[in-house]
C-alpha positions in Angstrom: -45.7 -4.2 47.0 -45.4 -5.2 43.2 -47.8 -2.1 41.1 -49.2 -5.3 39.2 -51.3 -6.1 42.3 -53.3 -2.9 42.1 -55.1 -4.3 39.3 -56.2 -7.6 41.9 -57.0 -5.2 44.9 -61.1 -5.1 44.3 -61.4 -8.6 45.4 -57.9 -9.6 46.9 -58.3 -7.0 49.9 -56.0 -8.1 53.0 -54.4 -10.3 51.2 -50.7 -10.9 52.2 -48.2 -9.2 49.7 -46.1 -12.0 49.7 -49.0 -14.2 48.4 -49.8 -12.2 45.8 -48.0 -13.4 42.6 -45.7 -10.5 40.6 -45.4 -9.0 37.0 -43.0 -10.8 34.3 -40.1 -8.3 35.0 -38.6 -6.7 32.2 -35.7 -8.8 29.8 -32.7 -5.7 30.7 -33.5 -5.9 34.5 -34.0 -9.9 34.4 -30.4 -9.9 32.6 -28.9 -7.5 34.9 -29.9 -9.1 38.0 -28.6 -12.6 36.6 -25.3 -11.1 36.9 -25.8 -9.2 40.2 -27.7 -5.9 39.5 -29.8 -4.8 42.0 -33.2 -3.1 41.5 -37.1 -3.6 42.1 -39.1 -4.8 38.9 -39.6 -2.4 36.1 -43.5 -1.7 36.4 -45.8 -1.5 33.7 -47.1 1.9 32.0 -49.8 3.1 34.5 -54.1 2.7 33.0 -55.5 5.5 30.9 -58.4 4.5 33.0 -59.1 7.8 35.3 -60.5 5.5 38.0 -57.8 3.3 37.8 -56.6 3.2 41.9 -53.0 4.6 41.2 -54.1 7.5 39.1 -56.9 9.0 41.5 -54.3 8.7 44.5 -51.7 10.5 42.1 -54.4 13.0 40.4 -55.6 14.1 44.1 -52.7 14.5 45.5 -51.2 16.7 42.6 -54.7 18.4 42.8 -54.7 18.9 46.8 -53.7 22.4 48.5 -50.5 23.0 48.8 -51.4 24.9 51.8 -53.1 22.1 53.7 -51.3 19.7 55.2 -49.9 16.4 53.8 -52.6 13.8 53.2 -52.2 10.1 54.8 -53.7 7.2 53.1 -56.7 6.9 55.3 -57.7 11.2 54.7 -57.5 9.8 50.3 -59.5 6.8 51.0 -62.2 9.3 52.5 -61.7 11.9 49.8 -61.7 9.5 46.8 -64.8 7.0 48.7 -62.3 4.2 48.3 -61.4 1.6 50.6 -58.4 1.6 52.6 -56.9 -1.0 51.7 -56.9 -0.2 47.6 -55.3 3.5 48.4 -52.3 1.6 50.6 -52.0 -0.6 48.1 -51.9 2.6 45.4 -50.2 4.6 47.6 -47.2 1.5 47.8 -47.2 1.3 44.8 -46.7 5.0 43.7 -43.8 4.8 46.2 -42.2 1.8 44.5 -42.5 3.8 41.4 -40.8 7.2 42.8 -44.1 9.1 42.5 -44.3 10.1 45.9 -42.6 10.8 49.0 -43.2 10.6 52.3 -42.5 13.3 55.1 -41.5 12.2 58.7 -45.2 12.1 59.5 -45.5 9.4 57.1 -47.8 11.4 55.0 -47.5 11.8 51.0 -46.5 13.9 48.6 -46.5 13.8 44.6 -43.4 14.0 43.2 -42.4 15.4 39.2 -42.4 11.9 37.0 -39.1 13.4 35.3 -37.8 13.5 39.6 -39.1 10.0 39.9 -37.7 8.8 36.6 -34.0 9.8 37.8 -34.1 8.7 41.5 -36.0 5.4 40.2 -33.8 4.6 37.0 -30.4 6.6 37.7 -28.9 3.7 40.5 -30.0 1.8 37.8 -28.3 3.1 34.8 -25.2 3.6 36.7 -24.8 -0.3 37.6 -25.7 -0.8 33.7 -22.9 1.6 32.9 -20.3 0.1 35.4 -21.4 -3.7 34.2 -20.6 -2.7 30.5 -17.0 -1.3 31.5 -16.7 -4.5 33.5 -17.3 -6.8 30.9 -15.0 -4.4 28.4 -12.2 -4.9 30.9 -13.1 -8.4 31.2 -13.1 -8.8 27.5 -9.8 -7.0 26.9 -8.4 -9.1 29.9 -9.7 -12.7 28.2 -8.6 -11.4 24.6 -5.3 -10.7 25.6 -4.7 -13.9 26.0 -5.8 -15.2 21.9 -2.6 -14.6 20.9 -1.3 -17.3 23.2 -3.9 -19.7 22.2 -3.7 -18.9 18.6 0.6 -19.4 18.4 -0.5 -23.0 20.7 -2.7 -24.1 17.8 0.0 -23.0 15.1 2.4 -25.6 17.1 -0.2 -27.9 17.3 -0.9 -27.8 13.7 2.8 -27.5 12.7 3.5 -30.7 14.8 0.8 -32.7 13.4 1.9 -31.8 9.7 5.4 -33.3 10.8 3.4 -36.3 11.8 1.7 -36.8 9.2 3.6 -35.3 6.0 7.4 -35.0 5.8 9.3 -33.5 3.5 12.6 -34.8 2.6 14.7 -32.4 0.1 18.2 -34.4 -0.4 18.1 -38.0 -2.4 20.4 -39.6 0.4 17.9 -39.0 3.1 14.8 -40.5 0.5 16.8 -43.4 0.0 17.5 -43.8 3.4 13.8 -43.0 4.4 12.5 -46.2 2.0 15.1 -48.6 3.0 14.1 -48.1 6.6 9.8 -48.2 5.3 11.2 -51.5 4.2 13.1 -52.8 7.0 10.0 -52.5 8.9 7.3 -53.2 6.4 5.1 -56.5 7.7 2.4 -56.9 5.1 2.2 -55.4 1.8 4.4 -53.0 -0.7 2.7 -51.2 -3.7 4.5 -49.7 -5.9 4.1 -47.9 -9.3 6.5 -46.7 -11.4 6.0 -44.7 -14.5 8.4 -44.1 -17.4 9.5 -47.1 -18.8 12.4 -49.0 -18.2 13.8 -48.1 -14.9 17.8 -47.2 -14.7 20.2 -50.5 -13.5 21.5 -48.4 -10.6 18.4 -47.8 -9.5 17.4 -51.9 -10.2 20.2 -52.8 -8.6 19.5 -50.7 -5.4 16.1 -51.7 -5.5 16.7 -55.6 -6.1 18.2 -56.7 -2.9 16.1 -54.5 -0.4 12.8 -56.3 -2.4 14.0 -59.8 -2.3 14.6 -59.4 1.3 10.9 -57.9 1.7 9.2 -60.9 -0.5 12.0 -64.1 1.7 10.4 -62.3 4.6 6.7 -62.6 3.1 5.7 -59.6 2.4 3.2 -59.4 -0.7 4.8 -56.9 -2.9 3.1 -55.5 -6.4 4.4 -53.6 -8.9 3.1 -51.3 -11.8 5.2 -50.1 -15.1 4.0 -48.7 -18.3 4.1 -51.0 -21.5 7.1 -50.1 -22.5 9.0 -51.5 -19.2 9.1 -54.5 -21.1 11.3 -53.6 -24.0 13.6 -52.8 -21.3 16.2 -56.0 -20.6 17.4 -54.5 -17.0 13.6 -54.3 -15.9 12.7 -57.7 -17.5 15.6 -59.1 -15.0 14.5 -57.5 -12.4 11.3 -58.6 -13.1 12.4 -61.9 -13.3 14.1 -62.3 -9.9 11.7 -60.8 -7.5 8.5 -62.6 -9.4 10.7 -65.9 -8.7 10.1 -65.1 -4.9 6.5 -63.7 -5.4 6.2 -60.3 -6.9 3.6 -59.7 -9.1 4.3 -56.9 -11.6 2.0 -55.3 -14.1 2.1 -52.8 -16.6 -0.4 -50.2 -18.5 -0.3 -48.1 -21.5 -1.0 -44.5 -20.2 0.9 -42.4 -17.5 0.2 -42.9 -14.0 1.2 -41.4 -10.6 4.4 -42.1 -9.5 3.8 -44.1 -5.7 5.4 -46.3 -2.7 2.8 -47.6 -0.3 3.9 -49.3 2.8 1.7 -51.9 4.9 -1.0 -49.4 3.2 0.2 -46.8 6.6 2.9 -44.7 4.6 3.2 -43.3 1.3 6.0 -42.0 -0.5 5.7 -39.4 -3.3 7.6 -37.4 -5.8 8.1 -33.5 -5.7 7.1 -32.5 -8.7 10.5 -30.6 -10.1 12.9 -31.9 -7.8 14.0 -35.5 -8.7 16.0 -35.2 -5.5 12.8 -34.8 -3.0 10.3 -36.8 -2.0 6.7 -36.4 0.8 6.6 -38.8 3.3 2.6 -39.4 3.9 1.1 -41.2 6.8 -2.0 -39.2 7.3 -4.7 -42.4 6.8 -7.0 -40.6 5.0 -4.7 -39.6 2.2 -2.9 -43.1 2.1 -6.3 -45.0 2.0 -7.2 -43.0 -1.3 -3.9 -43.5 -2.6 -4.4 -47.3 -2.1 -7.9 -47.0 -3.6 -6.6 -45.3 -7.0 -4.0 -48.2 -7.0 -6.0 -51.2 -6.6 -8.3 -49.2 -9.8 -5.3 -49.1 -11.8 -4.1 -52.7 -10.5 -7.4 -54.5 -11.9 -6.7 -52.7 -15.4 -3.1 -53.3 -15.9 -2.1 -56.3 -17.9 0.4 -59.2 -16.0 4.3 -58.5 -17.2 5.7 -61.6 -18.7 9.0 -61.9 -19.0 9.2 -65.1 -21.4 8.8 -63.3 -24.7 5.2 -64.2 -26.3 5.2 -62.6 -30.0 0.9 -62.1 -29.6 1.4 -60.7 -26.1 4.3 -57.9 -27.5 1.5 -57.4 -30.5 -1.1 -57.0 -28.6 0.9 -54.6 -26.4 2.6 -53.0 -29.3 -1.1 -52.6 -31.1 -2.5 -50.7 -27.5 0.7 -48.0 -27.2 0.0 -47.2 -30.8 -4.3 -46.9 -29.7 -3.1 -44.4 -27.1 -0.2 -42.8 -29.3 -3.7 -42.1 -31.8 -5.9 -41.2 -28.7 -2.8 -38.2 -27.7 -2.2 -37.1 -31.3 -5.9 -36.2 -31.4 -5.3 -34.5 -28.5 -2.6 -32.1 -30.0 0.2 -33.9 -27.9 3.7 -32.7 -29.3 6.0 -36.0 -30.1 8.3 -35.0 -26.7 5.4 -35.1 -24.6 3.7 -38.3 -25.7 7.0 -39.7 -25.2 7.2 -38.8 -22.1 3.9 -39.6 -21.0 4.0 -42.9 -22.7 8.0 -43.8 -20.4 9.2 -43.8 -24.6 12.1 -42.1 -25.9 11.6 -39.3 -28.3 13.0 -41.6 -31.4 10.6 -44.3 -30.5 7.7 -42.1 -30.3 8.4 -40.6 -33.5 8.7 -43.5 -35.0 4.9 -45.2 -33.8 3.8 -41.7 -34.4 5.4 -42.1 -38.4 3.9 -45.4 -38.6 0.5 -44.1 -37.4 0.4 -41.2 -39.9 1.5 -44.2 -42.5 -1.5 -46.1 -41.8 -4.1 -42.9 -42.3 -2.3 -41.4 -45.2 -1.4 -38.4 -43.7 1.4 -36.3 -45.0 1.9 -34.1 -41.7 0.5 -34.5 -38.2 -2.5 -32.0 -38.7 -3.9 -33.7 -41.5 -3.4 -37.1 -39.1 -5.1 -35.6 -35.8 -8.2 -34.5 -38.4 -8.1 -37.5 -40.3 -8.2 -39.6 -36.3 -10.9 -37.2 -35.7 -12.3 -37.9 -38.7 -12.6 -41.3 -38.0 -13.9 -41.0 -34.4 -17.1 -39.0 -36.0 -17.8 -41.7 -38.7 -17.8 -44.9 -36.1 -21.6 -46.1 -34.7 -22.1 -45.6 -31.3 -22.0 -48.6 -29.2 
C-alpha cells in the first residue's frame, strides 16, 4: 500500500488498495525505472502532525515494553482507540518505508530510520551506481566509434570539394579543361577579360574554339577594358566572332578575371600562378558570379571596331576620369597601369597630360590639386 493513502484512510476505510490512486513518484526513481530500475515509490516526508496515523503507530511502538511481547495491528488499534483499518493501513505503510519489521508471528517491531534508510535506499543506490557504469561503458563503447564517423565525413567533404571546385596547377590541363567546357557548352559563354589587349597566341587559340561555339548557337559575350580597343589583334578578333554573333564590351576600370559556361561552370585565375586556374561548379557560387557579370555587362560600353573619332574621345576622355579618380587615390603610375590593362609608358603619359591640365609640377601637388577640386564642386 502506497503511504500517500494514509492521509485518505478517515473516510476511504475498506477501500480496495488497488483503487486507491498513488503519490507522483519522485523524478530519479521515475527516470530509473524508465530504464529498468526496480523499486517502490519514494514516499513523502512523514506529518509533524502527532496524530497523524503513521506517527502514533511508530511513536507507540518505539514507546511499548521491550519486555512485552510484539504488538499486532489489532492490540495498536485498541491502544491508540483507532480503527483497524487506519493502523493496517499505517502499519503497511511503515513497512513499505523499512520502519518496521515483522517477526514470524506477524507481529511488529520499530526499526532505527538510519536501518530503514539503508535496507530501503541501499538496492536502490546500487542499481543507480551499476546504471551509471553502464551507461559509461555504453558511452565509451558508442564514442569509440566518432573517429570512424568523423574520417567518413572528411571523405565526404573532400569528395564534394572535388565536385564542386577543382584545382588545375599546369596551363596544359586549363587549356584542355576550357576547350572541353566548350565542346559541350549548349547555351551561353561569358567571358571577361581584363588587361587590355589580349596576346595573338592566345587570340588565335581562342578564335577557332569561339567561332565553333557561336556556328553552333551558342550566345557568347565578352568584356575588355577600354584600352582592348587600341589593340589591332583584339579589334580582329573582335571582328570575326561579332560577324557570327558575339557581343563584346568594354569598361574603364579593372574587373575580375572570369569564364562562365551555360551559367553551370566557372573558371578562375589563381592569383600568382598564371599557370593555374579553379574549376567552379558549385551553383551557388556560379550564380553570384553570373550576377556580378550581368552588373558589369549593363555598364560596359559596346566595342566597335569601325573606328569612330567621338567614340575613341569619349573613351579616351573616361580612362583619363579614372586615371584622375586613382591618382587621388595615391596609385603609383605601375599600378594604375596595370589596373587600367595600360602599359607603364602610356600611363605615364595620360598621367603627364593630366598633371598638364591642373598645372601641377609633380604628382603630389596634382592628387591635392584633384582633391582640391573634388571639395570646391556643388553637390548634386
Amino acid at each position: 500500500m502506497a503511504i500517500a493513502d494514509i492521509g485518505r484512510a478517515d473516510g476511504a476505510a475498506g477501500t480496495p488498495e488497488e483503487a486507491r490512486p498513488g503519490p507522483s513518484p519522485d523524478p530519479e526513481v521515475t527516470a530509473l525505472a524508465a530504464i529498468g530500475a526496480v523499486g517502490p515509490p519514494a514516499p513523502p516526508p512523514p506529518s509533524e502532525d502527532p496524530d497523524d496515523p503513521l506517527t502514533r503507530v511508530y511513536t507507540s511502538l518505539l514507546a511499548r515494553d521491550p519486555a512485552r511481547e510484539p504488538a499486532h495491528p489489532a492490540d495498536l488499534a485498541d491502544e491508540l482507540d483507532l480503527p483497524l483499518a487506519r493502523v493496517e493501513s499505517a502499519v503497511s505503510a511503515l513497512l513499505d518505508m523499512g520502519l518496521l519489521r515483522r517477526t514470524p508471528e506477524r507481529a511488529v517491531l520499530p526499526v532505527a530510520p538510519d536501518e530503514a534508510v539503508q535496507r530501503t535506499l541501499g538496492p536502490l543506490e546500487r542499481e543507480m551506481r551499476a546504471r551509471r557504469q553502464h551507461m559509461e561503458r555504453t558511452r565509451e563503447q558508442l564514442m569509440a566509434f566518432m573517429p570512424l564517423y568523423e574520417s567518413h565525413l572528411l571523405r565526404l567533404t573532400h569528395l564534394r570539394q572535388a565536385e564542386y571546385v577543382e584545382l588545375l596547377t599546369d596551363l596544359r590541363a586549363v587549356r584542355e579543361a576550357i576547350t572541353e567546357l566548350g565542346r559541350t557548352c549548349e547555351r551561353e559563354v561569358m567571358t571577361a577579360q581584363p588587361g587590355g589587349g589580349r596576346r595573338a597566341e592566345v587570340l588565335e587559340e581562342a578564335v577557332a574554339r569561339d567561332e565553333e561555339l557561336l556556328r553552333r548557337g551558342v550566345r557568347m559575350r565578352v568584356l575588355y577594358q577600354h584600352t582592348a580597343r587600341f589593340s589591332s589583334g583584339t579589334c580582329a578578333y573582335v571582328e570575326r566572332v561579332g560577324r557570327l554573333g558575339a557581343q563584346v564590351r568594354t569598361l574603364d576600370d579593372e574587373f575580375p578575371r572570369m569564364l562562365v559556361f551555360d551559367r553551370t561552370t566557372a573558371v578562375i585565375p589563381v592569383p600568382d600562378d598564371p599557370h593555374a586556374a579553379v574549376l567552379i561548379r558549385e551553383p551557388h557560387v556560379v550564380a553570384f558570379m553570373v550576377g556580378a557579370y550581368e552588373r558589369l555587362w549593363l555598364e560596359a560600353l559596346p566595342f566597335e571596331t569601325e573606328w569612330d573619332r567621338q567614340t575613341i574621345m569619349d573613351i579616351s576622355d573616361e580612362l583619363k576620369q579614372t586615371i584622375v579618380r586613382l591618382l587621388t587615390e595615391g596609385l603609383t603610375d605601375a599600378a594604375i597601369a596595370r589596373r587600367l590593362g595600360l602599359s607603364v609608358r602610356s600611363c605615364r603619359r595620360h598621367v603627364a597630360d593630366v598633371m598638364a591640365a591642373l598645372g601641377a609640377e609633380s604628382r603630389f601637388q596634382a592628387g591635392y590639386l584633384l582633391a582640391q577640386q573634388d571639395r570646391e564642386q556643388p553637390s548634386p
